[in-house]
C-alpha positions in Angstrom: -17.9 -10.2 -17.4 -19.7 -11.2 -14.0 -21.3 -8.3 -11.9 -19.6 -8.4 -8.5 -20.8 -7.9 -5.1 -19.3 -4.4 -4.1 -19.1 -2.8 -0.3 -18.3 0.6 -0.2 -15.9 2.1 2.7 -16.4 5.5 3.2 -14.1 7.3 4.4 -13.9 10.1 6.8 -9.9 10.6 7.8 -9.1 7.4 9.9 -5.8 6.7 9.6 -7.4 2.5 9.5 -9.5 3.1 6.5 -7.5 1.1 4.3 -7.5 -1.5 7.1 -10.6 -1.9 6.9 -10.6 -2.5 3.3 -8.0 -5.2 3.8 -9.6 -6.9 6.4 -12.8 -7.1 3.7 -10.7 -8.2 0.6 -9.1 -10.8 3.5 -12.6 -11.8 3.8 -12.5 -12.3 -0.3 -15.2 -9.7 -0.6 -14.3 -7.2 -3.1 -15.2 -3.6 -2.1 -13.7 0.2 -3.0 -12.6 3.5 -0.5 -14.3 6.3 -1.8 -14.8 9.6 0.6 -17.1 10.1 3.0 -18.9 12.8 1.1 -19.7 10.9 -2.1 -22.7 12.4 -3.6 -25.9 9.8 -3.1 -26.5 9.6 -6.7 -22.7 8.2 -7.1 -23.6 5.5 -4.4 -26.5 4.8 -6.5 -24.5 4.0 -9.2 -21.9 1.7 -7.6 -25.0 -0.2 -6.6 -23.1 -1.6 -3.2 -24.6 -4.9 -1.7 -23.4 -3.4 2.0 -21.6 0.1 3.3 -18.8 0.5 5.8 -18.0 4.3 7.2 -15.0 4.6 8.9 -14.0 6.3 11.5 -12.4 10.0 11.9 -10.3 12.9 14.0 -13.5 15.0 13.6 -16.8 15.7 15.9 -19.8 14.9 14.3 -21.4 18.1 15.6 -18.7 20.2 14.1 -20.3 22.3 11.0 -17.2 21.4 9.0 -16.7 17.8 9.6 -17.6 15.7 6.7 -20.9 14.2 6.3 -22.4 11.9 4.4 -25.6 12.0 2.5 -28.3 10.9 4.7 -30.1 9.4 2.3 -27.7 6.5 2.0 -29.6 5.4 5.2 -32.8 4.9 3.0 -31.3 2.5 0.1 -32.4 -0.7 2.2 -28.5 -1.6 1.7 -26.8 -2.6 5.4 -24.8 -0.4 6.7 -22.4 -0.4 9.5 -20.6 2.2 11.0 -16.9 2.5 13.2 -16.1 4.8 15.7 -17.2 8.3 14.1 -19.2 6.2 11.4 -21.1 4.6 14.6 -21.5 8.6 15.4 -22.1 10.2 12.4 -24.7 7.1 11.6 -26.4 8.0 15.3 -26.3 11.7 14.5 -28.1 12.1 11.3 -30.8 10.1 12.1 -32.3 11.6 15.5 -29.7 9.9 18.5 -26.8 12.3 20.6 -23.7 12.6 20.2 -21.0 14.4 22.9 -17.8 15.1 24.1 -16.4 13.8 27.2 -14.4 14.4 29.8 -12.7 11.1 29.4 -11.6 10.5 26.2 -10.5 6.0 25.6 -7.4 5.4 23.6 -6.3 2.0 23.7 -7.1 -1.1 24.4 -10.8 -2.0 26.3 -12.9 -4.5 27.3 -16.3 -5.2 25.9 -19.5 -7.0 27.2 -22.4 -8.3 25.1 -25.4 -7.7 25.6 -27.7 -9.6 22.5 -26.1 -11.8 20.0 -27.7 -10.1 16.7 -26.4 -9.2 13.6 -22.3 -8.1 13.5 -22.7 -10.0 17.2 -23.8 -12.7 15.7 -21.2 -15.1 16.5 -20.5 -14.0 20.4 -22.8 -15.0 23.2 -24.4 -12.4 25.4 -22.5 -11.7 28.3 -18.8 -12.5 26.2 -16.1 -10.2 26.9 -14.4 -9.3 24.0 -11.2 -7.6 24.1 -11.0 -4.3 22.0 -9.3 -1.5 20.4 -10.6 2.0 21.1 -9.8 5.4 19.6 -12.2 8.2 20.2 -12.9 11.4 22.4 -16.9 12.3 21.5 -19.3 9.5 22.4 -22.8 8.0 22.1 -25.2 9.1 24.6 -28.7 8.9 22.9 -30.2 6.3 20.7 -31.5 7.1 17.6 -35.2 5.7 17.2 -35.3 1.7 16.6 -32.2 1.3 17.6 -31.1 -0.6 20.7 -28.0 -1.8 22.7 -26.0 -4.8 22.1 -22.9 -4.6 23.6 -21.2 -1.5 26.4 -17.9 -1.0 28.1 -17.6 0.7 31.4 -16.5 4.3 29.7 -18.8 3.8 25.9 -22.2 1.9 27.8 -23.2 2.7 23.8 -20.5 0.5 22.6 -22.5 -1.5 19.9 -26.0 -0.4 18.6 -28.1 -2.3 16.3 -31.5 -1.4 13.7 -31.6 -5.0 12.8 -35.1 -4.4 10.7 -33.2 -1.8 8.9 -29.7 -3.6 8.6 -27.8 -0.7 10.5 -25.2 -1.4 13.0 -22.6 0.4 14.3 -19.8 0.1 17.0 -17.7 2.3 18.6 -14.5 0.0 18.7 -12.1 -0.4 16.1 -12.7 -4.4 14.5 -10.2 -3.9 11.9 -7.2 -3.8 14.0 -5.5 -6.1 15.2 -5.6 -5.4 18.7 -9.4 -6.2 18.5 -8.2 -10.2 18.4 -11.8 -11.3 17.2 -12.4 -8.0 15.1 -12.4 -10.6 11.9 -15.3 -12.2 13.1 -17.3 -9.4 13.7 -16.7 -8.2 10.0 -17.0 -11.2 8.9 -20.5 -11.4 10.4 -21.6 -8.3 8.4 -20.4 -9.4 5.5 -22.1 -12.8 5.4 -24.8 -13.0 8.0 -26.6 -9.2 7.4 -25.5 -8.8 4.4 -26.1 -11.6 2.6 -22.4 -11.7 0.5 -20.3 -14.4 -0.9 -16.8 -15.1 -0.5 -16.1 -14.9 -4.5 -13.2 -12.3 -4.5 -10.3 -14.4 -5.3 -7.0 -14.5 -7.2 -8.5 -16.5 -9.8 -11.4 -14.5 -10.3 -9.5 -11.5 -10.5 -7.3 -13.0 -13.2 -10.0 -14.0 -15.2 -11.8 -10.6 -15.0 -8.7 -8.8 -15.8 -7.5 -10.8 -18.6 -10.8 -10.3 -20.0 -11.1 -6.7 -19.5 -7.2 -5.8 -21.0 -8.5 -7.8 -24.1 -11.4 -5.8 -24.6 -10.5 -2.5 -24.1 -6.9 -2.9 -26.1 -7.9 -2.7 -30.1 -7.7 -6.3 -31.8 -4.4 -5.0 -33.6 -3.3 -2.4 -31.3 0.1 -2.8 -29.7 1.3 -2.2 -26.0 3.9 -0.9 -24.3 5.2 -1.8 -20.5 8.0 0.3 -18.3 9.1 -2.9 -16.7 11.2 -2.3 -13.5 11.8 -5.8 -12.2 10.2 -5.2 -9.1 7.0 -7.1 -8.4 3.9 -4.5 -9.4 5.2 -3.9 -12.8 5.8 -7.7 -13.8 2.7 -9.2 -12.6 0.8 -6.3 -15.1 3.4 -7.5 -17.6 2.5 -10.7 -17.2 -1.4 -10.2 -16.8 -1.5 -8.3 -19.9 1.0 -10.9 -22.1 -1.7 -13.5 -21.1 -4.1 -10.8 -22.7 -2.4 -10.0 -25.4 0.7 -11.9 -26.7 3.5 -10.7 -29.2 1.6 -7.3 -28.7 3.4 -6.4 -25.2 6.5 -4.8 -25.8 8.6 -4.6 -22.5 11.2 -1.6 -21.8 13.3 -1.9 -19.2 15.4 1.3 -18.6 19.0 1.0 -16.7 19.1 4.3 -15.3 22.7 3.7 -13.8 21.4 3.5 -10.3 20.3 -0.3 -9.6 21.7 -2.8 -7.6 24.3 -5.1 -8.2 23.4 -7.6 -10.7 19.9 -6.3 -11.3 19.9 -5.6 -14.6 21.3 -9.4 -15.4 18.7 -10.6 -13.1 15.6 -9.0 -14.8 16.6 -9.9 -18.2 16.7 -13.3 -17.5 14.0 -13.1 -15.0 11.7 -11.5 -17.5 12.7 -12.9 -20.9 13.4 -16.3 -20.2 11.9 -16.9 -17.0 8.5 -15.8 -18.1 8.7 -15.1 -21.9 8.0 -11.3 -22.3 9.6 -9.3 -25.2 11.7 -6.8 -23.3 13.9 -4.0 -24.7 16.9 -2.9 -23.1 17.5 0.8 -22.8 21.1 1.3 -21.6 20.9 4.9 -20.7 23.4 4.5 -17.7 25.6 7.4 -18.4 22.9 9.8 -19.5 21.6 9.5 -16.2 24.9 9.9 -14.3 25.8 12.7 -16.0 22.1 14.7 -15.3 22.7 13.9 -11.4 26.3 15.6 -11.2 26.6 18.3 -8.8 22.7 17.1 -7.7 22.5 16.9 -4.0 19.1 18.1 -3.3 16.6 14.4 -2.7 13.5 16.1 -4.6 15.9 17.6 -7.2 17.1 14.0 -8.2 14.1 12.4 -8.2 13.0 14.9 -10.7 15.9 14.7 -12.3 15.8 10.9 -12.6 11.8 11.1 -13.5 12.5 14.1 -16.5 15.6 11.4 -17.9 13.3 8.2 -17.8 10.7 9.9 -19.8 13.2 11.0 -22.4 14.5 7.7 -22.4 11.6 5.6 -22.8 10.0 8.2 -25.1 12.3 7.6 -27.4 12.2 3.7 -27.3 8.6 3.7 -27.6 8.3 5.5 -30.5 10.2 2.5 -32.1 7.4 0.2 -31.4 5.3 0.9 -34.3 1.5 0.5 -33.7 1.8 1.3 -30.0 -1.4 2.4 -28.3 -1.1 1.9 -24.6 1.1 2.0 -22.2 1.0 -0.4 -19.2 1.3 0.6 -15.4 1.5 -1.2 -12.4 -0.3 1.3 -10.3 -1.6 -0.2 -7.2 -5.1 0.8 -5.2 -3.1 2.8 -2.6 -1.8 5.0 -5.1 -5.5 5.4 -6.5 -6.9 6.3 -2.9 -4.3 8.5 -1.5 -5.2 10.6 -4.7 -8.6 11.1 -3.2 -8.4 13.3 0.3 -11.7 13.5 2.8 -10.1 17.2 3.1 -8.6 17.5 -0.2 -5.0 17.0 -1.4 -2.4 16.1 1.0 0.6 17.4 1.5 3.8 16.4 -1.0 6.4 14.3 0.8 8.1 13.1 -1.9 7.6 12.6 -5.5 6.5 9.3 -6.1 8.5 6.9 -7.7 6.0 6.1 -10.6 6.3 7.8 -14.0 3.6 11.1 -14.2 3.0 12.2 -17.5 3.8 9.4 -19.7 0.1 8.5 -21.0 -0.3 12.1 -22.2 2.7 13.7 -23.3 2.9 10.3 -25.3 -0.7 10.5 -26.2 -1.2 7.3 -25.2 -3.9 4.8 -23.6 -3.3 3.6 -19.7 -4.0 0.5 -19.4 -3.4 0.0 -15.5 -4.4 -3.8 -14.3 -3.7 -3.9 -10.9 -5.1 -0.2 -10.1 -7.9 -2.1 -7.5 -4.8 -4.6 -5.2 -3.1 -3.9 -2.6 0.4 -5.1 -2.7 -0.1 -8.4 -0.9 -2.6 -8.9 -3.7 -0.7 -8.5 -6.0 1.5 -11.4 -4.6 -1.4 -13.5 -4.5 -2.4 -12.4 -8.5 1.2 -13.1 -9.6 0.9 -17.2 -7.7 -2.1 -17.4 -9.4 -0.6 -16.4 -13.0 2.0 -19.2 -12.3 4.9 -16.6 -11.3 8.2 -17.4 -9.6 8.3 -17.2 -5.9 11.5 -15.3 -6.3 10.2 -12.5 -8.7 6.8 -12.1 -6.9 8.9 -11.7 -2.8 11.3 -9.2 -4.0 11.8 -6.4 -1.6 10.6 -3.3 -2.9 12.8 -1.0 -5.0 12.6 2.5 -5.5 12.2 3.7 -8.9 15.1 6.5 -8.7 16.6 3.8 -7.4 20.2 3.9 -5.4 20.6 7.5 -6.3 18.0 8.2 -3.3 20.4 5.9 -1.1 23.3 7.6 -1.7 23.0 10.7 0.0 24.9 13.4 -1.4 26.1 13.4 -4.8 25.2 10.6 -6.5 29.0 9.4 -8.8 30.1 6.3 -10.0 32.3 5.9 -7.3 30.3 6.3 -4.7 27.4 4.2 -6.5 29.9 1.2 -6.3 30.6 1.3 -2.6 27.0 1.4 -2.2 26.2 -1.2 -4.1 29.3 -3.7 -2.8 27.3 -2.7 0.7 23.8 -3.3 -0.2 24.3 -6.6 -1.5 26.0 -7.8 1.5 22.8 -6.9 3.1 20.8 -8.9 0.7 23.5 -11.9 1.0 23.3 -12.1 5.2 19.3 -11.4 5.3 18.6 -13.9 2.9 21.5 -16.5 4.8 19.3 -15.4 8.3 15.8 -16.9 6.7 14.5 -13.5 7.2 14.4 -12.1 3.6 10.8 -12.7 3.0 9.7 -11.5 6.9 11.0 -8.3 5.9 9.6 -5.7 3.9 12.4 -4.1 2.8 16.6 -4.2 4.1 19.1 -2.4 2.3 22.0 -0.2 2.9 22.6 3.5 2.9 25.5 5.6 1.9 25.8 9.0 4.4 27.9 12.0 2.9 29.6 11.4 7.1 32.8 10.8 7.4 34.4 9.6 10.6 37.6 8.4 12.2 38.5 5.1 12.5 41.5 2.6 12.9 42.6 -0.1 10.5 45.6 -1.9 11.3 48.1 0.6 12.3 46.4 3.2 9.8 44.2 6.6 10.7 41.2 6.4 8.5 38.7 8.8 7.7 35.8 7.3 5.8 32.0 7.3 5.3 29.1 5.8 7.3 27.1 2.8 6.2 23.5 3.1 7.6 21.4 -0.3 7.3 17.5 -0.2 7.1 15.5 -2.8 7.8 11.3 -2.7 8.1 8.2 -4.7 8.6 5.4 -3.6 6.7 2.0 -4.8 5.3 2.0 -2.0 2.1 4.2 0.3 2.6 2.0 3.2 4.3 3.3 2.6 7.4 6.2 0.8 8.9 8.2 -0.3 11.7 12.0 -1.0 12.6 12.8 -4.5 12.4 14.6 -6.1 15.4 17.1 -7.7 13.7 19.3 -10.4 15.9 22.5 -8.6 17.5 24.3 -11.6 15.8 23.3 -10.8 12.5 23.9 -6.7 12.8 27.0 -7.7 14.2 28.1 -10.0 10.8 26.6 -6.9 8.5 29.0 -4.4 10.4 32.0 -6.9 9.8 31.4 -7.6 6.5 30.9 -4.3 5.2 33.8 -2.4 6.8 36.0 -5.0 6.1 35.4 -5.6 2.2 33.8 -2.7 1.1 36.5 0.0 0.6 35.4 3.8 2.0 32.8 2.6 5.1 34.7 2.4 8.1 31.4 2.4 10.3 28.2 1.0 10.0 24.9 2.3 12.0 21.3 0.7 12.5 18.6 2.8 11.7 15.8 2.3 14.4 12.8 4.8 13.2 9.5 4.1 12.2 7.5 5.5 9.6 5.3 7.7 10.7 7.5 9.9 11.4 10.3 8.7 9.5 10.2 7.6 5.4 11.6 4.0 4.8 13.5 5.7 2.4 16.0 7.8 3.3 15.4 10.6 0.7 
């Protein structure tokens, strides 16, 4: 396979790492997150054509804030450092560092001073708009470094080594509240350090075909835990382009999907795109483990200790099988790896632990580089339907996290009547694919209401709608009073046991987009 071009991010705690990152992939340059205290010899090893460190909560002068090794300043590869990168970068090699009285949060206003390097495509004396986010700044230079652009509270805004490829800034490019932060990165990327735009769906298709077929045995077979939602069919795909009539499919109804999903996956999956999937109809094996279960982290266990058994025992019918296939994403691989070490447990995640060695099996994991809009862009490239590849998002314990309370086959029905009225009135609204998620919620709350002449005294509906990027962090959508208004009708009028219907307006942080 062809060597590619890697950058490196390093990461020292900013909540934009992973920003960065996209904004580099966006730039179809392929680069990797690893922390900020990577030992020198590893960095070696990836053999990086440029390095990116990110920013951080910490002081640079603090003995426990993380460093990097030093000598990554020596490799002759460019390097350019953000916010406490621009520090850190500054500190280790001679300039000063300090705290101030007047810490910048928010937006800022930047002058250049010498169009070199990351400047490169500015003018001097431009005045670029900016994001900041930092309390320590810049005060001395380190040697060979000099000045190219200030504010009026960071006059060390933007430094520059250009004879050694080092450059660092004390703004923030990768949001987007830096309007022309895409330039700027763009300019390291190309301009200093020398890289080519070759990171592309295509490419990664090719590579990954390529790679599944060589690691897999010529005879081995392969199985897949296909959900139906998008990460797990593009690998099914990917990997049925590298492997055929080996790839055995399993789709497990766990007795907690939405209306009509299992119907839609089959067909989706079988005859839309040709895989070889296996039904497991387990629906009442699951319902019967989550009586009396109330507790969120309790069912998800619950749910995850059942879909092992489950699959487990439809694997083992696939004679031959070797590997299993998983549609871990690179978010999932990098919030493994804490700056600090491990972080704390909000939830279990949704994706089966466990399988690969309790089964003694291979992983075979495709996407485990993507970020979920690159996935998207993977599965057009593989020829996918548009419908399979813009599906919202669907938890793997599926409804039994949206019905709060005890999870019964009752309730499971109201929930589901509710939730697909959500679907049916987003989708009529041309706002399906805008939104990450919408979906409905079943609350254990029940209220008073009046219908007709009648007293009720029935459950609340919550709906949940979000805009995201990948999940990590999202916001409320404002959905049109219009359309709220239609969802409220609809579901207390046909769905028998809502008689009221909230909107849930939290973001995440410090909500969940899940409920449980």
């Amino acid at each position: 396979m062809t060597l590619r071009e890697t950058v490196l991010v390093l990461d020292y705690g900013s909540q934009y790492t992973q920003l960065i990152a996209r904004r580099i992939r966006e730039a179809q340059v392929y680069c990797e997150i690893h922390p900020g205290t990577i030992p020198l010899e590893r960095i070696r090893a990836l053999a990086p054509r440029a390095i990116v460190l990110s920013g951080g909560p910490d002081s640079v002068y603090a003995p426990d804030s993380p460093k990097s090794d030093p000598g990554l300043f020596e490799l002759g590869v460019p390097v350019l450092g953000i916010c406490y990168g621009l520090q850190l970068m500054a500190h280790q090699l001679g300039g000063r560092v300090e705290g101030s009285d007047r810490r910048e949060y928010g937006p800022a206003r930047v002058t250049v001073g010498e169009n070199v390097g990351v400047l490169d495509p500015f003018a001097p004396g431009d005045d670029l708009g900016v994001w900041m986010s930092h309390g320590d700044k810049l005060t001395g230079l380190p040697e060979g470094f000099r000045v190219v652009a200030s504010s009026g509270n960071a006059p060390l805004a933007a430094i520059a080594h250009p004879e050694r490829r080092l450059y660092g800034l004390q703004f923030h490019p990768e949001v987007a509240h830096t309007p022309r932060g895409g330039e700027l990165l763009r300019a390291f990327l190309f301009h200093v350090a020398g890289l080519a735009p070759t990171w592309t769906p295509s490419s990664f298709v090719e590579q990954a075909v390529a790679s599944v077929g060589e690691r897999v045995g010529p005879t081995d077979q392969v199985i897949c835990g296909l959900s139906g939602g998008v990460d797990s069919a593009v690998a099914a795909v990917l990997c049925h382009r590298a492997l055929g009539e080996r790839l055995t499919c399993i789709f497990v109804d766990n007795g907690v999907l939405r209306d009509g999903e299992r119907e839609g996956v089959e067909r989706a999956m079988r005859e839309g795109l040709g895989l070889k999937v296996v039904v497991a109809d387990a629906r009442e094996r699951f319902l019967q483990a989550l009586a009396g279960v109330t507790d969120p982290e309790t069912k998800r266990k619950t749910i995850g200790r059942v879909f092992i058994e489950v699959f487990e025992e439809h694997a083992a019918r696939v004679e031959g099988a070797r590997w299993l296939v998983q549609g871990t994403l690179y978010p999932d691989v990098i919030e493994s790896v804490s700056v600090r070490g491990p972080s704390a447990v909000i939830k279990s995640h949704h994706n089966v632990g466990g399988l690969p060695e309790r089964m003694k099996l291979g992983l075979v994991e495709p996407l485990r580089e993507l970020f979920k809009d690159e996935v998207r862009q993977v599965g057009t490239a593989l020829g996918m339907p548009h419908g399979v590849l813009w599906r919202h998002p669907f938890p793997g314990p599926g409804l039994a996290i949206r019905c709060l309370g005890e999870v019964t086959e009752a309730r499971l029905a109201t929930l589901r009547r509710a939730d697909a009225i959500v679907q049916e009135e987003v989708r009529a609204a041309g706002l399906y694919e805008s939104l990450w998620q919408a979906f409905a919620v079943l609350l254990p709350v029940r209220s008073v209401g009046v219908m007709g002449d009648d007293r009720t005294y029935e459950e609340c509906c919550a709906i949940r709608a979000v805009h995201s990027s990948d999940g990590m962090t999202s916001d409320w959508a404002r959905l049109p009073h219009d359309l709220l208004a239609t969802l409220s009708t609809r579901i207390i009028n046909e769905v028998r046991g809502i008689n009221r219907v909230v909107y849930d307006v939290s973001s995440k942080p410090p909500a969940t987009i899940e409920w449980e």
